[in-house]
N, C-alpha and C positions, 0 to 999 in steps of 0.2 A: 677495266677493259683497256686494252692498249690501244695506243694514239693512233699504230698501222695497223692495216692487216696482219697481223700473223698469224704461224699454222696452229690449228688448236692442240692442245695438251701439252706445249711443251711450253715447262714453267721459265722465268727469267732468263737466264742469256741464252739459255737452249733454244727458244723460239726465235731468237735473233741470230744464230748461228746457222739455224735451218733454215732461215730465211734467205740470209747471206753467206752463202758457203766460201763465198772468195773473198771475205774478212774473217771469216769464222779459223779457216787456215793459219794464217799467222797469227791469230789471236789464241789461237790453242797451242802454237808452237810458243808463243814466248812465257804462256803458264804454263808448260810443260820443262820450260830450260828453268824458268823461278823456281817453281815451287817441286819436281817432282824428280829431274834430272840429278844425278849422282854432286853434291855437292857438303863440306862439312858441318855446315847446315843442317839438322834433318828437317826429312818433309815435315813432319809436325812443326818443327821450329818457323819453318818456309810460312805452312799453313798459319799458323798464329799470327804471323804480322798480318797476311790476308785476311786473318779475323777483324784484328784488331783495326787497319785501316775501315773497312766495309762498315764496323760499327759507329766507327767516327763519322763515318757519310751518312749512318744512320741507313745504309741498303739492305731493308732485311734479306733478301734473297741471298745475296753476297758473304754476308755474317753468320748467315745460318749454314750455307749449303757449306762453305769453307771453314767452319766452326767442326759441322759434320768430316769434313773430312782431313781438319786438325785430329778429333778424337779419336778418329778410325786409326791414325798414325800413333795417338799417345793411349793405346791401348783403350779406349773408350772412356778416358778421363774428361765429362761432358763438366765437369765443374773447374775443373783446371781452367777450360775454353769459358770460360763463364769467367773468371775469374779475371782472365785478362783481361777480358773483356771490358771489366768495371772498373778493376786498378791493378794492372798487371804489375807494378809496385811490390802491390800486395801478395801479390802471387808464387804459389813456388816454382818460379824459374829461375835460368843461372843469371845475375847480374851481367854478363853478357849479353842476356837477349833480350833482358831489361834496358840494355843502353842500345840495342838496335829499335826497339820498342820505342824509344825516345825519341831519335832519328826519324822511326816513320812519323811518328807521330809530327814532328818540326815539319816534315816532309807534306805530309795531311793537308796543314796550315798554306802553305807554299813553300816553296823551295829555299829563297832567299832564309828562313829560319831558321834551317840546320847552319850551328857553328862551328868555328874552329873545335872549341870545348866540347862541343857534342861527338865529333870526331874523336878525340883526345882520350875522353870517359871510354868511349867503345873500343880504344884500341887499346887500352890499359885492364879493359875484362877480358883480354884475348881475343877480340874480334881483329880479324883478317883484312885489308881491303877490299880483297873479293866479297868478304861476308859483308862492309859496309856497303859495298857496292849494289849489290844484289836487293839487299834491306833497303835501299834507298830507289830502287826502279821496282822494287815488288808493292812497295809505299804507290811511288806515281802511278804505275800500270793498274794498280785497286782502284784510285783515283777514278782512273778511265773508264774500267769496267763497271763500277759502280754507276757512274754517267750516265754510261751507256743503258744498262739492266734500268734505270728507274728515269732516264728523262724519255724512256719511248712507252712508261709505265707501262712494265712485262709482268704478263700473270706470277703471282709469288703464291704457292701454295702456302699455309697458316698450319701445318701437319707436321708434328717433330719429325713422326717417323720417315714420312716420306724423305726428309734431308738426311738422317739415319742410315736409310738403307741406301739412297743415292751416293755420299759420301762414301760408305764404303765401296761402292763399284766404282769411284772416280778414283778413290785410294791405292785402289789394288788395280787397276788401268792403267792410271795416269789420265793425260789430256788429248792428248795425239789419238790415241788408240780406241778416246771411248768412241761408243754407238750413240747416236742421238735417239731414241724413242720416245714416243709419245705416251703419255702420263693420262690414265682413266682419271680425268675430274670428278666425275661422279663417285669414283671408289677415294680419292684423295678428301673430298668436302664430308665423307658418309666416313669414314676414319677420323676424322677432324672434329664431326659431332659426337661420333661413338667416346673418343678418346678425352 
């Protein structure tokens, strides 16, 4: 049960954007310039560090629904997202996004931790300053929203599908433009059991 009131159905940060529509605003507009806005980054790339941060917060809602909608982008590669997740080391990505991966990760920790070196590695796999850059405020801004989503402890659905089929409609939206609706608990908890 969350700390405030919020409106029912709508799971983690949704119930906090519907709540607050005059933060919900610029908070949609700056995941929408990170992660969804024309950059050589792809969105699945964007989205994966949002994985990957949100997992290191340990926010499930955050990790999942942005998980859901890294996959939606890498053609529904839910093990890839899984993968990063655990040791994106391990994972097959381009050592490029492995040394932004590193960065958010220093970034995670606090700020002070990304080095010159970390800097250095990432621009020698071809990474950009824009793409340091970006990687490095998509790192903090997860930070926030993860805060955000779990210190006002926001309803998190436990239902893959539901992140599944939400991911995809934020994938093919964006952030700007999604609807906010409210989510049948009872058909989300009765999926959740069936499944």
């Amino acid at each position: 049960m969350a700390y405030i009131d919020l409106p029912s159905g709508f799971p983690g940060i949704s119930g906090l954007m519907v709540y607050r529509p005059e933060t919900a605003k610029p908070l949609n507009e700056l995941a929408q310039a990170l992660l969804a806005a024309p950059s050589t980054l792809t969105p699945g790339e964007r989205e994966l560090i949002a994985t990957y941060v949100s997992a290191q917060n340990d926010c499930y809602y955050c990790q999942n629904i942005h998980g859901a909608i890294a996959a939606h982008h890498l053609r529904g590669n839910e093990q890839l997202v899984l993968n990063v997740k655990q040791n994106y080391q391990g994972a097959e990505i381009s050592d490029k996004l492995k040394a932004l991966l590193a960065i958010a990760g220093k970034v995670w920790r606090g700020g002070k931790h990304v080095t010159t070196q970390d800097i250095e590695r990432a621009r020698q796999q071809g990474a950009t300053d824009l793409e340091i850059h970006d990687a490095v405020l998509i790192a903090a801004a997860f930070c926030m929203y993860n805060r955000y989503v779990d210190g006002l402890a926001t309803w998190q659905p436990q239902n893959a599908d539901f992140y599944r089929s939400r991911g995809a409609i934020v994938g093919e939206m964006g952030y700007v433009n999604l609807k906010r609706e409210p989510v049948d608990i009872e058909d989300t908890a009765a999926s959740k059991a069936a499944g």
